[in-house]
NUDO-825145 format. One record per residue: residue number from 1; residue in three letters; x negated, y, z negated of N, C-alpha, C, O in turn. Coordinates in steps of 0.05 Angstrom, whole numbers, plus 32768, in hexadecimal, padded with zeros to 4 digits. Atoms other than C-alpha are relative to their C-alpha. Layout:
[NUM, 'ALA', [X, Y, Z], [X, Y, Z], [X, Y, Z], [X, Y, Z]]
...
***
This chain:
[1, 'UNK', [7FE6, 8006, 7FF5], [7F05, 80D0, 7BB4], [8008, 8016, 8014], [8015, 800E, 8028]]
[2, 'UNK', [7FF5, 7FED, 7FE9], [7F11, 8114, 7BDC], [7FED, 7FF9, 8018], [7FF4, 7FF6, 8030]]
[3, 'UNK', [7FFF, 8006, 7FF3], [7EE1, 8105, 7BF5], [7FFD, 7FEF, 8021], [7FF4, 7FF3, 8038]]
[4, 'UNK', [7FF7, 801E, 7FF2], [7EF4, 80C7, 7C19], [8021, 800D, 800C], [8027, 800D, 8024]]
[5, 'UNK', [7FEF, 7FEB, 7FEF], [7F33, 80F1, 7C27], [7FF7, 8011, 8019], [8003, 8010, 802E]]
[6, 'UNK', [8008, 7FDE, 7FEE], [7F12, 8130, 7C4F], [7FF4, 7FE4, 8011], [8003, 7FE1, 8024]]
[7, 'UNK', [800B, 800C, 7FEF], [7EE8, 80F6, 7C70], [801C, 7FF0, 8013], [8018, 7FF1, 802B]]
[8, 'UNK', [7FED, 8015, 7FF0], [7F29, 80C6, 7C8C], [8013, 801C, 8013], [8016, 8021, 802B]]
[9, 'UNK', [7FEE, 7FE0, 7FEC], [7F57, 810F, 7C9A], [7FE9, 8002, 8025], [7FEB, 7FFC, 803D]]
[10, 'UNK', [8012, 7FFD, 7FE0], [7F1B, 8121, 7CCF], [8000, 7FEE, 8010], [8008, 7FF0, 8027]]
[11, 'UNK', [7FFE, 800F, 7FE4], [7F10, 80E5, 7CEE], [801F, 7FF8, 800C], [8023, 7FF5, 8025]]
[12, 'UNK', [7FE5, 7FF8, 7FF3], [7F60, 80E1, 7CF3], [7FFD, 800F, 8012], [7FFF, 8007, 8029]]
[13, 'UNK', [7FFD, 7FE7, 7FF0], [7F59, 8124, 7D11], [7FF5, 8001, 801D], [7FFF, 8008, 8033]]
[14, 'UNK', [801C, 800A, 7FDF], [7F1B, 8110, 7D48], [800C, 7FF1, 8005], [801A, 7FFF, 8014]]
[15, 'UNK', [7FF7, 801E, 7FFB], [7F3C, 80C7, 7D55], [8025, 800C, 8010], [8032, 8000, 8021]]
[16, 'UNK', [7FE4, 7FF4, 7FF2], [7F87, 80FA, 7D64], [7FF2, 800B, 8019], [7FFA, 8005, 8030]]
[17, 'UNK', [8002, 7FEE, 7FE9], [7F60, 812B, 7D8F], [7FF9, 7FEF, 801F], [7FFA, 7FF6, 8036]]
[18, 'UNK', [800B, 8017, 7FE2], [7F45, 80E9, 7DBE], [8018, 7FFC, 8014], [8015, 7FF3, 802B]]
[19, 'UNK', [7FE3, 800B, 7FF8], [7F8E, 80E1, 7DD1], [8001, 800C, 801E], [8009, 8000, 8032]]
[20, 'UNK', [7FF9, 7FED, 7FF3], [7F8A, 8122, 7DFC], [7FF1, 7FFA, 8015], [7FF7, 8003, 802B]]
[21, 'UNK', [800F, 8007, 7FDE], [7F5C, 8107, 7E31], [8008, 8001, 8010], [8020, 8008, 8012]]
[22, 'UNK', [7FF5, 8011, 7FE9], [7F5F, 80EF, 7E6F], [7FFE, 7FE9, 7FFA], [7FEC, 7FE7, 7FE9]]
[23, 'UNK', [8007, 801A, 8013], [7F62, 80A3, 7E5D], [7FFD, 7FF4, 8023], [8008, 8001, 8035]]
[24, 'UNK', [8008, 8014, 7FE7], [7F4C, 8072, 7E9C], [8018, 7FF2, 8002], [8020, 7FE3, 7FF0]]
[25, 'UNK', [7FEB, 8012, 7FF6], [7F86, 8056, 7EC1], [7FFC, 7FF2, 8017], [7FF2, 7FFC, 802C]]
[26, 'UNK', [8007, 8013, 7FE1], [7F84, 801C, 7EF5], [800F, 800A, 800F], [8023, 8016, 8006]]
[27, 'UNK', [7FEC, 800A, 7FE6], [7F9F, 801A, 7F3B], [800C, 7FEC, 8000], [8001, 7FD8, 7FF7]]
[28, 'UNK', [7FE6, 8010, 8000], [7FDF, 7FF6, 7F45], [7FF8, 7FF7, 801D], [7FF5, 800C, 802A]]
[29, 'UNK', [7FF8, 800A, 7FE7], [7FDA, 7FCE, 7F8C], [8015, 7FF2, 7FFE], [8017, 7FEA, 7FE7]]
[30, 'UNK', [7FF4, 8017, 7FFA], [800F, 7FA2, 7F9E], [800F, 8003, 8021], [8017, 8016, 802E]]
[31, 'UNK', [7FF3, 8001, 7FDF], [802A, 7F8B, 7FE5], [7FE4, 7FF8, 800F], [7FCE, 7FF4, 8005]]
[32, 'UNK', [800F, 7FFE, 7FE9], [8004, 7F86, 8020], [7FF1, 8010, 8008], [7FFC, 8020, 8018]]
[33, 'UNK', [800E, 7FE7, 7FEA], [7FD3, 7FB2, 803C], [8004, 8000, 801B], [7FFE, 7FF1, 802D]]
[34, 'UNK', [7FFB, 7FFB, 7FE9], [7FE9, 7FCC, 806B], [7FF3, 8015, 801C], [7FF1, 802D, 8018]]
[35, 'UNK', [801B, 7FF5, 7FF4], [7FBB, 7FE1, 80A8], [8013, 800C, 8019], [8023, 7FFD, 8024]]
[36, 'UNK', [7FF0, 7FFD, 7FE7], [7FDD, 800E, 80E4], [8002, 7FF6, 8018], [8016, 7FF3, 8026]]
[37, 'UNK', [8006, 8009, 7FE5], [7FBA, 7FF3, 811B], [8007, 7FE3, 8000], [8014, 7FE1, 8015]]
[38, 'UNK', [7FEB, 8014, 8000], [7FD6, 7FAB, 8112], [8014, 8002, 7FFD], [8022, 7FEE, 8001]]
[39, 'UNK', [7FE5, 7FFC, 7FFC], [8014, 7FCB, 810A], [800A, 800A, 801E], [801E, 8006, 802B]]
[40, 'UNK', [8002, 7FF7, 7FDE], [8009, 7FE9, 814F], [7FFD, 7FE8, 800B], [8009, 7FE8, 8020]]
[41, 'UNK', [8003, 8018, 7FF5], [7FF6, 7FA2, 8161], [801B, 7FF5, 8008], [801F, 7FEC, 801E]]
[42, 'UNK', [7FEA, 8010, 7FFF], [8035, 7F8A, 815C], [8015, 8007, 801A], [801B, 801E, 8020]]
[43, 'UNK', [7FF0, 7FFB, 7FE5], [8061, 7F83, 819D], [8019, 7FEE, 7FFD], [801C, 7FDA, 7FEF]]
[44, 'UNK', [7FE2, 800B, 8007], [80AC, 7F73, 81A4], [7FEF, 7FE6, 801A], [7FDE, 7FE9, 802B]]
[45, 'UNK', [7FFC, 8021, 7FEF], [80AF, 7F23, 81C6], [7FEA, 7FEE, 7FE8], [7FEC, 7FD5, 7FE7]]
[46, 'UNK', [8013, 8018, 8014], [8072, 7F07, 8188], [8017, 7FF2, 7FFB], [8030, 7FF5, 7FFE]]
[47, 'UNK', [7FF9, 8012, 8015], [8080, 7ED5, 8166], [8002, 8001, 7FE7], [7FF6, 8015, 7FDE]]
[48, 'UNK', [800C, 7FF6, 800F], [8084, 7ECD, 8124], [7FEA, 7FF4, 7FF5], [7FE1, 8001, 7FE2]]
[49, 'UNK', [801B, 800B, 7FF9], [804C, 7EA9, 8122], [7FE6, 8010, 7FFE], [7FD3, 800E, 7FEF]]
[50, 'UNK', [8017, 7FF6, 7FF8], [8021, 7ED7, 8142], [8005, 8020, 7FED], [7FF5, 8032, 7FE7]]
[51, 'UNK', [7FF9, 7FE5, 801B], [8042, 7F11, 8110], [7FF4, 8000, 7FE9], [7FEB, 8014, 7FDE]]
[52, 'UNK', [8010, 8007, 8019], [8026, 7EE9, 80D5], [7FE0, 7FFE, 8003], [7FD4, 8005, 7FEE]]
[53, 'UNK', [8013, 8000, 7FF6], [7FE5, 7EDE, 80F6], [7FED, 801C, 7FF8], [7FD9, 8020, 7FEB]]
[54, 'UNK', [800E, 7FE6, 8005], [7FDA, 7F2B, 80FE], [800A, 8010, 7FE0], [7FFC, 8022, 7FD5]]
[55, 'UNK', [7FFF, 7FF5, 8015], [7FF9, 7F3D, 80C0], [8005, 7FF9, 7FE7], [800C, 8007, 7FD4]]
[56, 'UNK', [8000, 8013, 801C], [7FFB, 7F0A, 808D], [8017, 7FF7, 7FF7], [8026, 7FF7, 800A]]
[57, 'UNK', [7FF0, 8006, 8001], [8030, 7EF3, 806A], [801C, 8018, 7FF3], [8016, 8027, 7FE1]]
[58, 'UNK', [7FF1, 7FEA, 7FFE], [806B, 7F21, 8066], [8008, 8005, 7FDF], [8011, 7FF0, 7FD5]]
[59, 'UNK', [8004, 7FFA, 8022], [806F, 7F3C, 8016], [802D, 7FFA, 7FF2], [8036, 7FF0, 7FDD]]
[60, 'UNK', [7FE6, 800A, 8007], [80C1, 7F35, 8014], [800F, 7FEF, 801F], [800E, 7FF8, 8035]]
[61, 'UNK', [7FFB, 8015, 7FE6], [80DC, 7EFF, 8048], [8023, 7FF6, 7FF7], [8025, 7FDF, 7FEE]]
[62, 'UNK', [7FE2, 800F, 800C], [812E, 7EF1, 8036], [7FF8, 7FE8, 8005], [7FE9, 7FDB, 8014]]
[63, 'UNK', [8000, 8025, 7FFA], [8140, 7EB1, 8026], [8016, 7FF2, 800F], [8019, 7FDA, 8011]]
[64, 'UNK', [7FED, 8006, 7FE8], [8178, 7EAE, 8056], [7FFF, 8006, 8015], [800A, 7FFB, 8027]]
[65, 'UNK', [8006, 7FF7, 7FDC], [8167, 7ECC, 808F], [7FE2, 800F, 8004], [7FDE, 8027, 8008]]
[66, 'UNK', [8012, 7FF7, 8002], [8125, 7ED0, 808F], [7FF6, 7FFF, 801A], [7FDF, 8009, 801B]]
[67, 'UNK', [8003, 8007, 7FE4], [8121, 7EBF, 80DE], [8009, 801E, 800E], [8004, 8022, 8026]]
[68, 'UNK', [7FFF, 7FE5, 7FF6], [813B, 7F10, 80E4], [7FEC, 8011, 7FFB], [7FE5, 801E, 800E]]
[69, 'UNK', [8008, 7FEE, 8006], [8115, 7F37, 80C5], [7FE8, 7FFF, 7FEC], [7FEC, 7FEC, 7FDD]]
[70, 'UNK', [801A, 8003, 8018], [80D0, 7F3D, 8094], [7FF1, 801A, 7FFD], [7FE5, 8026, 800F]]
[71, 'UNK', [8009, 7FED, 801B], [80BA, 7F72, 805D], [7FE0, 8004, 8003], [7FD4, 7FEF, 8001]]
[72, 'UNK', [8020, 7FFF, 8005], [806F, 7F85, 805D], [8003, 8018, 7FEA], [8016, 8024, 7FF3]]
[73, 'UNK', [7FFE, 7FEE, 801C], [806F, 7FB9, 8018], [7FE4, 7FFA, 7FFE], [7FD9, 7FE5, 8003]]
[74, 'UNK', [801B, 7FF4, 800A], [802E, 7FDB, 8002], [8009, 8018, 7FEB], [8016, 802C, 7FF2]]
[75, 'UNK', [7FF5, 7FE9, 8010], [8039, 8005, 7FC6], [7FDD, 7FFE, 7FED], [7FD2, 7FE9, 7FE5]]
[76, 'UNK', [801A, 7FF3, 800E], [7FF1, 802A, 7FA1], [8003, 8011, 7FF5], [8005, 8026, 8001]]
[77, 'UNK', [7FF7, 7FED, 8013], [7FFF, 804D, 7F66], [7FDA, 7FFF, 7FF0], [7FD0, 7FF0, 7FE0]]
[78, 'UNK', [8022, 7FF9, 8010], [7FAD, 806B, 7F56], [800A, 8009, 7FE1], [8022, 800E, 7FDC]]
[79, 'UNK', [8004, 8001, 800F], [7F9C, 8075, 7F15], [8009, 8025, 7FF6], [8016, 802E, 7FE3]]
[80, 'UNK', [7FF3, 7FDF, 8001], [7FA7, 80C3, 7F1B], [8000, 8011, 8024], [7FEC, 8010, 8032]]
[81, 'UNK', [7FF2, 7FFA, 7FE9], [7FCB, 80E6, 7F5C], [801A, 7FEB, 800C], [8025, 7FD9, 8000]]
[82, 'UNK', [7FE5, 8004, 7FFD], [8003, 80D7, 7F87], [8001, 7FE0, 800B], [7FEF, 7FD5, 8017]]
[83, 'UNK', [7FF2, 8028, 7FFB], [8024, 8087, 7F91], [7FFF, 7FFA, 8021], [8007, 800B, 8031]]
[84, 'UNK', [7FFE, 7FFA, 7FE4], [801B, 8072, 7FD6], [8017, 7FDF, 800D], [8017, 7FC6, 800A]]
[85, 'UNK', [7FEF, 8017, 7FFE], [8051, 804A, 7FF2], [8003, 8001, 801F], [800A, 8015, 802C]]
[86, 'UNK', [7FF2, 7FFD, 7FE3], [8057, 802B, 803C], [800E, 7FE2, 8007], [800B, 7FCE, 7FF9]]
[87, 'UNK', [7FF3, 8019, 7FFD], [8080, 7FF7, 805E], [8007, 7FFA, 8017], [800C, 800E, 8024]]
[88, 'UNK', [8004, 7FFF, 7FEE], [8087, 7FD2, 8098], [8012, 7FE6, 8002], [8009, 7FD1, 7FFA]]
[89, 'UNK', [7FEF, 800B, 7FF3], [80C8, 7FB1, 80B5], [7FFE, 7FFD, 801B], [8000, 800F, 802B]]
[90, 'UNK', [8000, 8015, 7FE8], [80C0, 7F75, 80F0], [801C, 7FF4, 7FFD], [8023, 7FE6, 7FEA]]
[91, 'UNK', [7FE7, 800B, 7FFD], [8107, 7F66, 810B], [7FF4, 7FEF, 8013], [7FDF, 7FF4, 8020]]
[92, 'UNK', [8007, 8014, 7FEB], [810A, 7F25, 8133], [8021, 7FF9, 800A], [8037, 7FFE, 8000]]
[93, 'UNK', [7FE1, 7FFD, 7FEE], [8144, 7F15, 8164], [7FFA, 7FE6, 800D], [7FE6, 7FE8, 801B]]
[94, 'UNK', [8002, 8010, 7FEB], [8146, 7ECF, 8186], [7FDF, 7FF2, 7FFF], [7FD2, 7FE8, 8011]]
[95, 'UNK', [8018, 8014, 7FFF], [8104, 7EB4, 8162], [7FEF, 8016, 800E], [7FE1, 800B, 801E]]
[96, 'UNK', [8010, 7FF6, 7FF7], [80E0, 7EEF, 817A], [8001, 801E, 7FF4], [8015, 8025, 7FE8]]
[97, 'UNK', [7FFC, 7FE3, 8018], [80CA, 7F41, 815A], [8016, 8009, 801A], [8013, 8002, 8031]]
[98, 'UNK', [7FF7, 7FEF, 7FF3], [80FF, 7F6D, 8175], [7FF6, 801B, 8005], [7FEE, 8028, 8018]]
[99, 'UNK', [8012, 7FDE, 7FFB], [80E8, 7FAE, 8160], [7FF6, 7FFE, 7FE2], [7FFA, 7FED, 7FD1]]
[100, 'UNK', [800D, 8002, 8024], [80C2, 7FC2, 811D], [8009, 8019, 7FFC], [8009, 8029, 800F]]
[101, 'UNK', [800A, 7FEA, 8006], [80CF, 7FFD, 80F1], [7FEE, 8001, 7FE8], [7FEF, 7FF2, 7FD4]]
[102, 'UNK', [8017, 7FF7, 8016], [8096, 8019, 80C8], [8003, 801E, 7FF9], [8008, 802F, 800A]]
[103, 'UNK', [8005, 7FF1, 8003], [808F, 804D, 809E], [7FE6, 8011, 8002], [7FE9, 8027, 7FF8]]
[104, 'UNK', [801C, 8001, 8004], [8042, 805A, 80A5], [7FF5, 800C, 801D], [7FFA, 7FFE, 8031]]
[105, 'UNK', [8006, 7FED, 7FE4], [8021, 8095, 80E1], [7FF4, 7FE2, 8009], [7FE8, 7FD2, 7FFA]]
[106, 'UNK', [800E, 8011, 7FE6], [800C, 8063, 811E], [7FE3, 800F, 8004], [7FDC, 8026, 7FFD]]
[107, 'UNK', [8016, 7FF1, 7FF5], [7FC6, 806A, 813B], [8004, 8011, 8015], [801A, 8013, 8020]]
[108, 'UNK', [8008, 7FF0, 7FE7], [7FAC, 8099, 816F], [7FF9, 7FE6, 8012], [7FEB, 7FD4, 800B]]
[109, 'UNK', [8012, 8016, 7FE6], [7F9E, 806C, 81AE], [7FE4, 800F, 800C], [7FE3, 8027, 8013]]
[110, 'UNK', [8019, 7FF1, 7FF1], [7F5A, 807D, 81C8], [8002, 800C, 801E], [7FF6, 801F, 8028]]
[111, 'UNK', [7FFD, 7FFD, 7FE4], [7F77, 8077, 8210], [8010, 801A, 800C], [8011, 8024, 8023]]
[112, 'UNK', [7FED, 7FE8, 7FFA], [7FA8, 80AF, 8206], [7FF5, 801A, 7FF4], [7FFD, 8030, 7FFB]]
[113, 'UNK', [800E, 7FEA, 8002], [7F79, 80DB, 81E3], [7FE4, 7FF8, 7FFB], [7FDC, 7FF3, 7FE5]]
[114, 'UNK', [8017, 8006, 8005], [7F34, 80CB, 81F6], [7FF3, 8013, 7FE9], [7FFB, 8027, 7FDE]]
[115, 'UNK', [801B, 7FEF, 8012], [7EF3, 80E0, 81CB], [7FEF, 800E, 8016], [7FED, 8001, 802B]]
[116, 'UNK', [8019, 8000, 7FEB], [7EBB, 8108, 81F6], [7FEA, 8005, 7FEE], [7FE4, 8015, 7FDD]]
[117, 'UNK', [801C, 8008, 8011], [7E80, 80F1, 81DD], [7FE5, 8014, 8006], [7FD2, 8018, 7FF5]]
[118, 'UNK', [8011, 7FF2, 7FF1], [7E56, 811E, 820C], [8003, 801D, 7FF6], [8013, 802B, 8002]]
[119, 'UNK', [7FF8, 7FE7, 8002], [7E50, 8163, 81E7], [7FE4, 800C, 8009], [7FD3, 800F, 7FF7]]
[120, 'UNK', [8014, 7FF5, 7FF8], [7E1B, 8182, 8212], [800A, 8021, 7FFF], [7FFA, 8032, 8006]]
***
């Protein structure tokens, strides 16, 4: 009978200490991926048409005035480190984008800062 005691205490004890790990946690996606350079795509006079085209369908869209304005949300919470959250507001004015704001760095244009390929 002890011991069947001393045996259950231990593996209690080993089966507590597992707790202290690191334990495997998923990545969280939800929203849109969101890519910069189709956000650079985007020019005030599209459509929205050609908005959905390049960037799919917009992740929150009101249901009353959805003819102003559309939501793109990307939020990535990894499994361990920091949450990554970006977002990308298309205003439309007259059936067409006005202006966008995004939270998310723009690309480099190649044209404004070439590469030189030539390192002789």
């Amino acid at each position: 009978m002890i011991k069947i005691l001393i045996s259950i205490a231990v593996a209690a004890s080993l089966l507590s200490a597992c707790g202290g790990l690191n334990q495997f946690r998923l990545d969280v996606q939800q929203g849109n991926v969101i890519d910069p350079v189709q956000v650079a795509q985007i020019q005030p006079g599209m459509t929205p048409q050609q908005v959905r085209f390049l960037m799919g369908s917009p992740q929150l869209e009101p249901a009353f005035r959805a003819h102003e304005r559309w939501d793109y949300v990307y939020y990535r919470r990894p499994g361990f480190g920091a949450t990554e959250r970006q977002r990308v507001t298309v205003h439309f004015a007259n059936g067409v984008v006005s202006h966008v704001d995004a939270d998310i760095p723009q690309p480099v244009a190649l044209d404004e800062h070439p590469v030189d390929m030539d390192n002789d």
